[in-house]
N, C-alpha and C positions, 0 to 999 in steps of 0.2 A: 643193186638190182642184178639180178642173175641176169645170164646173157649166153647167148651159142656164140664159138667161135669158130670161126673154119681156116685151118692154116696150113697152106700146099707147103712139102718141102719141108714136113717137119721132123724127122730126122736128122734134118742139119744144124751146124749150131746156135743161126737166127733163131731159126723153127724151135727146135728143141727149148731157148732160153725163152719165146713169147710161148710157149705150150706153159712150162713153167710159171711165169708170172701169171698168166691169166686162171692157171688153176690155184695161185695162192687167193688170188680176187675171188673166187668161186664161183666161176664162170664154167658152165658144159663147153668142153673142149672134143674136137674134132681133125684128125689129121689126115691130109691125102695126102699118098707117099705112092713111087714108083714101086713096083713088084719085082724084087728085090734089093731094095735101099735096106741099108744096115742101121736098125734100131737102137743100137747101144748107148745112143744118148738120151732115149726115152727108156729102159730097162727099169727104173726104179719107180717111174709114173706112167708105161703104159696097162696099166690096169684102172686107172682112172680116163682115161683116153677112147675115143671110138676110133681106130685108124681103116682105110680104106683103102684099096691098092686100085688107082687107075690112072691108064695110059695117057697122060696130057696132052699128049701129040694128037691125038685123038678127038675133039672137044664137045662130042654129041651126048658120051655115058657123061661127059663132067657138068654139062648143062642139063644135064636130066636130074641128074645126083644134087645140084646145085635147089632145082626146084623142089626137090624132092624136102631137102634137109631145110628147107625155108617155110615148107610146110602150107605153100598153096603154087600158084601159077606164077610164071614169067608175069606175065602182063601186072601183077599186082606187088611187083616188089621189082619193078623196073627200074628204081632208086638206086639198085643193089651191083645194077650194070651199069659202066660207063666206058 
């Protein structure tokens, strides 16, 4: 079963090697990455990739962006927070 994934930090080499696997699975893959993080370890798969640049320190655009790519409201996927 298909699936969205959402992975902060993928740029790096966790990030980069679970972007990987979950796009061999065929899984819709998403990455939030700092604004300016060096991509060279997604170069060969980010064209299959949504990546998104926001500031984590930040956590109002990440919890908007969060509902947003969940595709209804906090309230109804409060599962998703812990």
């Amino acid at each position: 079963m298909k699936k969205k994934v959402l992975i902060t930090g993928g740029a790096g080499f966790i990030g980069a090697n679970f972007a990987r696997r979950f796009l061999d699975l065929g899984h819709d893959i998403t990455i939030i990455e700092k604004e300016g993080a060096d991509l060279w370890r997604l170069e060969d798969i980010k064209n299959e990739l949504q990546i998104h640049y926001l500031d984590l320190e930040n956590y109002q655009p990440l919890e908007d962006f969060i509902v947003f790519a969940a595709g209804g409201h906090l309230g109804e996927h409060s599962e998703l927070f812990i």
